[in-house]
C-alpha positions in Angstrom: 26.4 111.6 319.6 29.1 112.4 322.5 29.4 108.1 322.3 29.4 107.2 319.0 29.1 109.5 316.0 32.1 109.3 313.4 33.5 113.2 314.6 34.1 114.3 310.8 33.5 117.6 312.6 37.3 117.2 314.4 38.3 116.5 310.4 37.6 120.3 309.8 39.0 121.5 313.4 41.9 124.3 312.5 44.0 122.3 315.2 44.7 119.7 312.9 46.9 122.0 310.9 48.7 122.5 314.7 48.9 118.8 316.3 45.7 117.1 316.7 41.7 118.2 316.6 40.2 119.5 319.6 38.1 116.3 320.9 34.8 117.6 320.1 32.8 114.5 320.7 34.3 114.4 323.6 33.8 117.7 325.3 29.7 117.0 323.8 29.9 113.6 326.0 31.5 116.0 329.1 28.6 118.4 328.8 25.6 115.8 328.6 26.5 114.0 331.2 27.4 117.0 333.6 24.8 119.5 332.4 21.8 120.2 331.8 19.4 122.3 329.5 16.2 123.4 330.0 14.2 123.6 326.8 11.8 126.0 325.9 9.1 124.7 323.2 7.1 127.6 321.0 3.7 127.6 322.0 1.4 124.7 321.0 0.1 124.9 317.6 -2.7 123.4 316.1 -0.9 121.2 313.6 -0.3 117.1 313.9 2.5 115.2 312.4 3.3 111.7 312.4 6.8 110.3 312.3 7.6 106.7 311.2 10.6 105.4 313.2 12.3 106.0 316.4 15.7 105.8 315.0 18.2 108.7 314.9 16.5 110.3 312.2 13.2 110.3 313.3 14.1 111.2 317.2 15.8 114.2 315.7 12.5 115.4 313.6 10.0 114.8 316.3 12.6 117.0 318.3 13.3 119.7 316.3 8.9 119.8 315.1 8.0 119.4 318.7 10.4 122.8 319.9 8.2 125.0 317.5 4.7 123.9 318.8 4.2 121.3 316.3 1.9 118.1 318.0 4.3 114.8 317.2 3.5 111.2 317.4 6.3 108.5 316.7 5.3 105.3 315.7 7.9 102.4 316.1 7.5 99.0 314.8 9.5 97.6 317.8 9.0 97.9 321.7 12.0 99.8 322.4 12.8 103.3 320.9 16.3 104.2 319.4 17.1 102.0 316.0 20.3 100.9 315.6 21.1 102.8 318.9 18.9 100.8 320.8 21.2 98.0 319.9 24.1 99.1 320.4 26.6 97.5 322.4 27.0 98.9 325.7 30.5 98.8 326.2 30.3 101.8 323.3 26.6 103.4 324.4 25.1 102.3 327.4 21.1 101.9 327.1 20.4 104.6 329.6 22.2 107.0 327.9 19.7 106.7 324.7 16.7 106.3 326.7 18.0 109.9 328.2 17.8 111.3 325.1 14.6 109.8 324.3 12.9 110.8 327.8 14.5 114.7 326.9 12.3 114.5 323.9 9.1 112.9 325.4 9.1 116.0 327.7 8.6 118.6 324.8 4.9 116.6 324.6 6.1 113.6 321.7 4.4 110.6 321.8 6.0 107.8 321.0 3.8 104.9 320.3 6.1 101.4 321.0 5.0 98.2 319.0 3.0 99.9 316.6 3.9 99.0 313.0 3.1 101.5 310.2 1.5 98.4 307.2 -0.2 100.6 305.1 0.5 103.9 302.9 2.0 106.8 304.8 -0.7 108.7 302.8 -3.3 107.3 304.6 -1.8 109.0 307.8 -2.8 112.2 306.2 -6.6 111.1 306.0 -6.9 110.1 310.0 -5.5 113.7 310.8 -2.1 114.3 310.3 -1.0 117.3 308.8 2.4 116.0 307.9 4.3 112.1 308.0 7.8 112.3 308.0 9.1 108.2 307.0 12.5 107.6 309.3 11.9 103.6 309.3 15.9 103.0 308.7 17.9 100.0 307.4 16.5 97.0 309.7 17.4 94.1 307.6 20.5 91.9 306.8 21.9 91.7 303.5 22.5 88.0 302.6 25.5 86.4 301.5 23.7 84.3 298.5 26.1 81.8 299.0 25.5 77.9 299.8 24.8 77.3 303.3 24.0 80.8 304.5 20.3 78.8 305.9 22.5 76.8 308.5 22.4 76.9 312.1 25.0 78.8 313.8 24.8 81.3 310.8 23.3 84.8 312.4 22.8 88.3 310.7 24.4 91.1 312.6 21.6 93.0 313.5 19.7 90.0 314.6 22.9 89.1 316.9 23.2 92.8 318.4 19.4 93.2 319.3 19.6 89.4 320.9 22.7 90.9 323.0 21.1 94.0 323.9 18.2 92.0 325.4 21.2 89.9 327.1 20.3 87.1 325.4 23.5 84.8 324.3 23.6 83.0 321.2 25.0 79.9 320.7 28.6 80.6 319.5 30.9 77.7 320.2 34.6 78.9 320.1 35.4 80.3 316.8 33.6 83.1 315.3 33.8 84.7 312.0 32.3 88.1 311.3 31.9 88.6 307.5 31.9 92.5 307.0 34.1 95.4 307.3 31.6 98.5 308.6 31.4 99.4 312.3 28.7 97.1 312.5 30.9 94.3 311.6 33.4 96.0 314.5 29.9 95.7 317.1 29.4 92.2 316.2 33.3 91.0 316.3 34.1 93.4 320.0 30.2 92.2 321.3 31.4 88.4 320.4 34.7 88.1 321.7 32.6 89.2 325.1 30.3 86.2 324.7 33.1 83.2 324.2 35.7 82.0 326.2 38.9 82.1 325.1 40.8 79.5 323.4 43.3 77.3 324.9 46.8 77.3 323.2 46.6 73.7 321.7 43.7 74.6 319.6 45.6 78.0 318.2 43.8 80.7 316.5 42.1 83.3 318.0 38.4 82.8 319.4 37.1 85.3 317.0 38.5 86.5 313.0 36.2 89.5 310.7 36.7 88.1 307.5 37.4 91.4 305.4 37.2 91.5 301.1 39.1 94.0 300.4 42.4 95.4 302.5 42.0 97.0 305.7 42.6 100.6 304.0 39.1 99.9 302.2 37.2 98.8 305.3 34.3 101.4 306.0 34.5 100.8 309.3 36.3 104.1 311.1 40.0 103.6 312.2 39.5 104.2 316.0 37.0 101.2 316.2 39.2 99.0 313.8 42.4 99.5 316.4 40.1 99.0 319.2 39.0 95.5 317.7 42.7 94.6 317.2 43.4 95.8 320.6 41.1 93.5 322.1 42.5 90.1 319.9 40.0 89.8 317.3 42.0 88.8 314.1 41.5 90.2 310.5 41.4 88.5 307.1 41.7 91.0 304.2 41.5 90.1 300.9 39.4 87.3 302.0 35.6 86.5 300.2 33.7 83.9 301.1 32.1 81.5 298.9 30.4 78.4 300.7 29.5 78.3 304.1 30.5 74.4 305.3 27.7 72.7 306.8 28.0 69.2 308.8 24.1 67.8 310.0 23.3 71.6 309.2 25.5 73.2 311.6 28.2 75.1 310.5 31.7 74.1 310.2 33.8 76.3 308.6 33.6 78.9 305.4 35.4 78.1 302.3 37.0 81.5 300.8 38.7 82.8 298.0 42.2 85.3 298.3 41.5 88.7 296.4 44.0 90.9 294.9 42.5 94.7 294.3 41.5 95.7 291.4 40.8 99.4 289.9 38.7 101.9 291.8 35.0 101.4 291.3 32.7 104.7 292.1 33.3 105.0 295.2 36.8 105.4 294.9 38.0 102.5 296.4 39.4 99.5 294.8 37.5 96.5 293.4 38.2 93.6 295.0 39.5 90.4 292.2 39.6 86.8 293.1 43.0 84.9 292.7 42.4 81.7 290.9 43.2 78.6 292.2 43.5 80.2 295.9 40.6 78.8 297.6 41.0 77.8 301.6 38.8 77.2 304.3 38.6 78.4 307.9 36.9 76.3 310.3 34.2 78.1 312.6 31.5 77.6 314.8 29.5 80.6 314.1 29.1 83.1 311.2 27.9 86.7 311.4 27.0 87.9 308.1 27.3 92.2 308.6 27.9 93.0 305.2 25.5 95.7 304.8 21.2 96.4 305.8 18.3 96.6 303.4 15.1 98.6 304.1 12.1 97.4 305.1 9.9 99.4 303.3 7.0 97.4 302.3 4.5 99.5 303.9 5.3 101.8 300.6 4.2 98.9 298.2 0.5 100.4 297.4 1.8 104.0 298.1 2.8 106.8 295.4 6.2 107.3 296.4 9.3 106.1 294.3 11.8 103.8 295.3 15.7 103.4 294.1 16.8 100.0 292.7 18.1 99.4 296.0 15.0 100.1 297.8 15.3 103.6 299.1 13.4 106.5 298.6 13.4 109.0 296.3 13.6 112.5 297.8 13.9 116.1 297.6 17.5 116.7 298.2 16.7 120.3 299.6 13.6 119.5 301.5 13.3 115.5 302.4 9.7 115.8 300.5 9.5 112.3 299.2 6.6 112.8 296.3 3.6 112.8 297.4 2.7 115.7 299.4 3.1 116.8 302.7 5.0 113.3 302.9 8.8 113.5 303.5 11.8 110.9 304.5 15.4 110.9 305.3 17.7 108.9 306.8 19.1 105.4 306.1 16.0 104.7 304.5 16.9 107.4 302.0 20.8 107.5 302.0 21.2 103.8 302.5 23.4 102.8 305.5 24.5 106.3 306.9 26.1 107.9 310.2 24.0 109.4 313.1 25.3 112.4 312.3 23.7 112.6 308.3 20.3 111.0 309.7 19.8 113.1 312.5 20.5 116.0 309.6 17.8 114.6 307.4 15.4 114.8 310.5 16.2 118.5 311.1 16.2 119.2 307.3 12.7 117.7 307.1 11.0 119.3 310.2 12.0 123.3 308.8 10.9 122.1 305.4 7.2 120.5 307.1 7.2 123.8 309.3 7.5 126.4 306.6 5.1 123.9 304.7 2.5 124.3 307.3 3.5 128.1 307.6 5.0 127.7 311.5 8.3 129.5 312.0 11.2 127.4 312.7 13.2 128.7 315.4 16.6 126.6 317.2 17.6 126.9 320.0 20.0 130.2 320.5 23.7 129.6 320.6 25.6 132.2 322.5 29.1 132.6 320.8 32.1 133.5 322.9 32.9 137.6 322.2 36.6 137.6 322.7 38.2 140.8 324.7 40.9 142.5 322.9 43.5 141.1 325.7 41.5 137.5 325.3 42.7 138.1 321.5 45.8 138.4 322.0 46.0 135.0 323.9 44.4 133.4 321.7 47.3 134.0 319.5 49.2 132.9 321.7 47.3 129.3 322.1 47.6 129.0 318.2 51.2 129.7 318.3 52.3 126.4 320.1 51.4 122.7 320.6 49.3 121.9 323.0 48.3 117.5 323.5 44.3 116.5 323.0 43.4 115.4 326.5 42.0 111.6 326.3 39.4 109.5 328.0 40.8 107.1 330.2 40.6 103.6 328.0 39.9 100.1 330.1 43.2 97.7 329.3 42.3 95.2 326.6 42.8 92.2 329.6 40.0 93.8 331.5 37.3 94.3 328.7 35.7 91.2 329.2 32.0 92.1 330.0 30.2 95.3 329.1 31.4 97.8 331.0 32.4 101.7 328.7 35.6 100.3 327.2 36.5 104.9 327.1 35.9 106.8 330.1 34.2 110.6 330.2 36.5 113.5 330.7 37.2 114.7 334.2 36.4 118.0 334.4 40.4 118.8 334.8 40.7 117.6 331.3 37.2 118.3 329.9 38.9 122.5 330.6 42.2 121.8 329.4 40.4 120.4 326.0 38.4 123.2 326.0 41.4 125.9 326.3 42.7 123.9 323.2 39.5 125.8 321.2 41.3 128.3 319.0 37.4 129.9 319.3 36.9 130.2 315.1 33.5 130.9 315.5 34.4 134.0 316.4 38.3 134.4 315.4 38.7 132.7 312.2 41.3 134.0 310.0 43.1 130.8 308.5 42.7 132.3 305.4 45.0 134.9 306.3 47.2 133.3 307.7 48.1 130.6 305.0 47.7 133.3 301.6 51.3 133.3 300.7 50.5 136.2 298.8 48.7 138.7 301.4 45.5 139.0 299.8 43.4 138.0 302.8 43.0 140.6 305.5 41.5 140.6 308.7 39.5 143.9 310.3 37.8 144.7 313.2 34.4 146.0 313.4 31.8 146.6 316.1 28.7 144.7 316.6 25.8 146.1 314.6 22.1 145.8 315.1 19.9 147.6 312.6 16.6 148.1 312.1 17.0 149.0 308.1 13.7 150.7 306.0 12.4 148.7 302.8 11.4 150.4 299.9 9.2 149.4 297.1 7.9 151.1 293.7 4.2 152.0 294.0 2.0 153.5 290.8 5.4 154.9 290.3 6.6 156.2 293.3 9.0 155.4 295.8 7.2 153.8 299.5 8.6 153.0 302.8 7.3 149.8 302.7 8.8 147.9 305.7 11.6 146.8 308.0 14.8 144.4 307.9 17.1 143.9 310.7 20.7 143.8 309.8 23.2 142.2 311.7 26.9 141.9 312.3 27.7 139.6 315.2 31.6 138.4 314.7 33.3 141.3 315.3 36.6 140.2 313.4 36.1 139.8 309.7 38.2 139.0 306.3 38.5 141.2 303.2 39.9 139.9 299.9 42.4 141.9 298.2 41.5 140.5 294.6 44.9 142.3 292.8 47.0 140.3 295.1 45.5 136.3 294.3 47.0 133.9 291.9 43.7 132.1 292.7 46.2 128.9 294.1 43.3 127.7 296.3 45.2 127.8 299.4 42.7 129.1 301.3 39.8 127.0 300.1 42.1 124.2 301.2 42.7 125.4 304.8 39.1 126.9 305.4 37.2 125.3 308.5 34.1 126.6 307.1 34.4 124.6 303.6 34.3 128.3 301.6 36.7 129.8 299.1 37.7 132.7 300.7 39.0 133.8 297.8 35.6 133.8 296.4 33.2 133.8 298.8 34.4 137.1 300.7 34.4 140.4 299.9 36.4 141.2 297.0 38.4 144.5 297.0 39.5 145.6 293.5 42.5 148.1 293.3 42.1 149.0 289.5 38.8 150.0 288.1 39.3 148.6 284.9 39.9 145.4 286.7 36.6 145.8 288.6 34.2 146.8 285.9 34.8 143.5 284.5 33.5 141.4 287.2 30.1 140.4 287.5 29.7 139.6 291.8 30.5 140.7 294.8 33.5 143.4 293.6 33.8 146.4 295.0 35.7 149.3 294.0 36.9 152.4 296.8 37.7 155.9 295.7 38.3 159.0 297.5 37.8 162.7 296.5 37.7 166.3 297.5 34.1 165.5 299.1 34.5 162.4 300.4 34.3 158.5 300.5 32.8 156.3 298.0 32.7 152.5 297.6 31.4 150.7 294.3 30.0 147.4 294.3 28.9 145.1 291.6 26.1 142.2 292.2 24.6 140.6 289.3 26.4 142.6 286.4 25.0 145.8 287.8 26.6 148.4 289.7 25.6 150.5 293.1 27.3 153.6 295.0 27.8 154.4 298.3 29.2 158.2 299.0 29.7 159.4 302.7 30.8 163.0 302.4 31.9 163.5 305.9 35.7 162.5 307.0 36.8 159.6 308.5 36.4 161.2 312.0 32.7 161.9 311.4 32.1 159.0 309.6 28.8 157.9 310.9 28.9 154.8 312.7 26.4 151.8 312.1 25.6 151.3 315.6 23.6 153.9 316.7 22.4 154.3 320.3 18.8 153.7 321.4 16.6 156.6 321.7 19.2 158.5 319.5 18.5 160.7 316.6 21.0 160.4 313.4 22.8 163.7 311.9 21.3 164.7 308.9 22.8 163.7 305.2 26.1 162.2 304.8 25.3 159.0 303.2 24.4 158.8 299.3 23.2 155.5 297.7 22.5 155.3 294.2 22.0 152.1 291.6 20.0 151.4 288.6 16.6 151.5 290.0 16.9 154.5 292.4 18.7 157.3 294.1 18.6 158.3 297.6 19.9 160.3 300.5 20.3 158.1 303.9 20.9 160.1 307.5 23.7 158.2 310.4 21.0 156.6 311.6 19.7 154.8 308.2 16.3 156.7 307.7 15.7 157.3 304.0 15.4 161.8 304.1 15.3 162.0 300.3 14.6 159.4 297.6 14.3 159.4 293.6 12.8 156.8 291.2 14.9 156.0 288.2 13.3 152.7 286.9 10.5 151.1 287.9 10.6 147.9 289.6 8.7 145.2 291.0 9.2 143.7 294.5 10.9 145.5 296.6 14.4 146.9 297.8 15.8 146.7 301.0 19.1 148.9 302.4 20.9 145.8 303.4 23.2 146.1 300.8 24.1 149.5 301.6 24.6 148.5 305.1 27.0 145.8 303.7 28.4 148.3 301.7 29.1 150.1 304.3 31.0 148.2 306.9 33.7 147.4 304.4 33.9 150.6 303.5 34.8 151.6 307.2 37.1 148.8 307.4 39.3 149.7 304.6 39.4 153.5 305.9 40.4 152.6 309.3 42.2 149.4 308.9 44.0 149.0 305.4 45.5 152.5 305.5 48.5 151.0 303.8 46.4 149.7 300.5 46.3 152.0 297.1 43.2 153.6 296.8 41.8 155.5 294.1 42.7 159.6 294.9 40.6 161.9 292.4 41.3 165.7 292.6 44.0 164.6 295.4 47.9 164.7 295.1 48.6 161.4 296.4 47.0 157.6 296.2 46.8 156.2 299.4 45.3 157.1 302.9 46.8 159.7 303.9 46.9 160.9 307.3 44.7 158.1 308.5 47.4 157.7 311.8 47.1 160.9 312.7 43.2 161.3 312.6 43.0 157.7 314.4 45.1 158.8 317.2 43.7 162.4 317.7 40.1 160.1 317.7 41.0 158.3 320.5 
């Protein structure tokens, strides 16, 4: 994906709001050609599962099945692996690089069985062995035209064309190519031709190669990059341009009569309908005609099985888990979205093998990711890196008069720029506040808080009783997060707008209420602070029902979450109480004391207390400033936090 995957991740990068993305796809390209990772599969299991199709989608399941122990076999209809990246031209994805990617899997133990067409029911897989059959068989057809003439010689389908060139193969072109289409395999077909034809000599005019577009070149599927790179390299465009007969002479082609289109309204997919002008028909004369205006499945293998296909011929799944009907049978892919990215197939692979694993009852582990934990000095220049402009670093791009064979039209990152792009990281995985910084009202706050491993008990309701029952771990890895100060939002959405994370801040994180009668009318995740004579408490409200946590001690011996190994907790100072149950918790988060009030079923787990917990330390020793709740005190606030946080240090 560092080649040729659509980047909607750079979309979402904060740096947009600040110049331009960081180049993510890229920096991936940078890393897989200088690095290198060694995997580490789970242990073999005892479980088989068969995969149908070496495409994107298919490579990523056998991938993500075969790193927890699960025995995969690939079956591909073709003797090359890769689907549509196999034919990729090479001036965009070089071969080797895919068959890289392809040995890289092979080595976690995948077979991958070449020329080996799947012609009966995936069901039947299930009966020979398999314990699973994920279907990943892809878009590998042309859609026709259905015009007059389409059957003519010199008329190709895009795929067809790109797999011929892959093999190096040349098709017989002539001069003047048109490429009917306007999706990035339109822009493969135009850029591969223009490669394959000489050009034209100035008495003949015109350009050696034209994509013949319907609708305006705002519509066109196709992404802008590969649209300017087609222009770039003197391939012509037609918009508002359909075709309507294909010319034959002796059953070659000639030319392609059209029709001019003015756009009409929107259809569902939001972009306009293209509408025929009357009386504006024209033709273009041609040598060859691509036809890339879109791929059917080829999904006839399904025709005596008991899964359900669309009008359109893809299958019906399981949005959640990629199970496609019958059972232990799931698909994804283009063979379930239609014609997709890499990106959303190679999702639909990893979507399917958790869903087959916690079918099978394997855990699904990935591969850990070590996030960046940013110094308090490294914070502060970060800040700095956000507060000015700073220019993406680019790949070195070959000159248009130079791209006339194969060659990577973009060149890899040096390793000078590859770290410059790098620094331009604003690190959000670890320091996001966005939503801070663009609340016009200041109801997003940011606090500190240290990393927290717990190993918290789990209580259930036994023949009336209360049971230590088990364990939970609870975690708190960024150590910089966001509070919501509910009193202080309009609820303008400004911060859903801006999040890189596609949340609602003002929804989705915690909600601080400064007035209880505001709280008590909230349903979910509201909580309430107050402080007394005795201590802390903080109120919270899940599911219309309301908890407690108390901490008697002051803020200096306020017990802390992460406790030493091998140390032993003081006794008391935490309270917890809810509907169900009352208890006494010690620093260290054993239960000492514990009372039934209702009887329950399942169980109950001190995760929320924990939760419950950290935000209450926040807002004691960060948002010193905010109104709390004083009972039995002479002032609301927090007074004398200062002074107890700089005799604590």
């Amino acid at each position: 994906t560092g080649y040729v995957c659509t980047h909607l991740c750079q979309v979402r990068c904060t740096r947009n709001n600040y110049d331009e993305p960081v180049a993510i796809r890229a920096l991936k390209r940078f890393a897989t050609e200088r690095g290198e990772v060694a995997l580490k599969p789970a242990e073999k299991t005892k479980y088989r599962v068969a995969v149908i199709g070496s495409g994107p989608s298919g490579l990523a399941a056998a991938y993500f099945l075969a790193l927890n122990g699960i025995q995969v076999t690939v079956y591909e209809a073709k003797d090359k692996a890769g689907g549509m990246l196999s034919i990729a031209p090479a001036f965009r994805l070089p071969e080797s690089v895919v068959q890289a990617d392809i040995e890289r899997i092979e080595k976690l133990g995948v077979k991958v069985e070449l020329s080996h067409p799947i012609t009966a029911p995936p069901e039947r897989l299930l009966n020979e062995g398999f314990d699973a059959v994920y279907i990943a068989p892809g878009f590998q057809r042309g859609a026709r035209l259905g015009i007059e003439g389409e059957e003519g010689q010199g008329v190709y389908q895009a795929l067809d064309f790109l797999e011929r060139a892959s093999r190096g193969e040349r098709a017989d072109l002539g001069n003047r190519i048109l490429v009917i289409g306007g999706g990035n395999t339109a822009m493969d077909a135009a850029r591969t031709s223009i490669r394959l034809t000489p050009p034209l000599s100035p008495p003949q005019g015109g350009g050696r190669v034209t994509v013949v577009y319907r609708r305006s070149r705002r519509e066109m599927p196709a992404t802008e990059e590969e649209v300017e790179e087609l222009l770039a390299e003197g391939v012509l465009l037609k918009e508002l341009v359909s075709p309507t007969r294909i010319i034959l002479k002796e059953g070659r082609v000639t030319g392609l009569e059209c029709v001019r289109n003015e756009l009409g309204e929107a259809g569902p997919d939001g972009r306009r309908k293209p509408v025929s002008v009357e009386g504006s028909e024209f033709q273009i004369e041609a040598d060859a005609i691509i036809v890339a205006i879109g791929q059917r499945p080829d999904v006839s293998f399904l025709d005596r099985s008991s899964i359900s296909l669309r009008k359109n011929g893809t299958i019906v799944v399981d949005p959640q888990t990629g199970l496609a009907g019958a059972d232990r049978v799931y698909a994804g892919g283009d063979a379930v979205r239609g014609p997709a990215t890499i990106v959303e197939a190679c999702a639909d692979g990893r979507r399917a093998a958790e869903a087959i694993c916690h079918q099978l009852g394997v855990g699904f582990d990935l591969p850990a990711v070590q996030l960046p934990v940013l110094r308090e000095e490294e914070i502060v220049q970060m800040k700095h890196v956000r507060a000015g402009k700073m220019a993406q670093q680019k790949g070195a791009l070959l000159p248009p008069d130079q791209r006339g064979g194969f060659d990577l039209v973009e060149a890899t990152l040096t390793e000078e720029a590859a770290l410059a792009e790098a620094a331009r990281c604003m690190q959000c995985s670890t320091l996001c506040d966005k939503c801070v910084e663009v609340c016009p009202n200041r109801a997003n706050y940011t606090f500190a808080v240290l990393p927290v491993s717990l190993t918290l008990p789990v209580v259930s309701c036994q023949e009336g009783r209360l049971a230590v029952s088990g364990e939970q771990v609870f975690t708190v890895e960024q150590t910089r997060q966001i509070i919501h100060v509910d009193d202080f939002c309009n609820e303008c959405g400004n911060c859903a707008t801006f999040c890189v994370h596609d949340g609602k801040p003002y929804l989705d994180k915690p909600r601080l209420f400064l007035e209880e009668s505001d709280f008590k009318q909230e349903d979910d995740n509201a909580f309430y602070v107050e402080r007394d004579e005795r201590g802390w408490s903080i109120r919270r409200r899940e599911g219309g029902k309301e908890s407690r946590l108390s901490v008697e001690s002051g803020v200096l011996s306020l017990p802390v979450l992460s406790v030493a190994e091998g140390s032993k907790g003081s006794t008391g100072g935490i309270g917890f109480e809810n509907e169900l149950l009352t208890m006494a918790i010690s620093s260290d988060w054993r239960v000492e004391t514990m009372e039934l009030k209702e009887e329950f079923e399942g169980s109950f787990s001190l995760l929320g207390p924990a939760e419950m917990h950290v935000i209450l330390q926040a807002i004691i020793r960060h948002l010193s400033f905010l109104p709390i709740a004083c009972t039995g005190l002479k002032e609301r606030g927090v007074p004398g936090q200062r002074a107890e946080r700089d005799e604590n240090r």
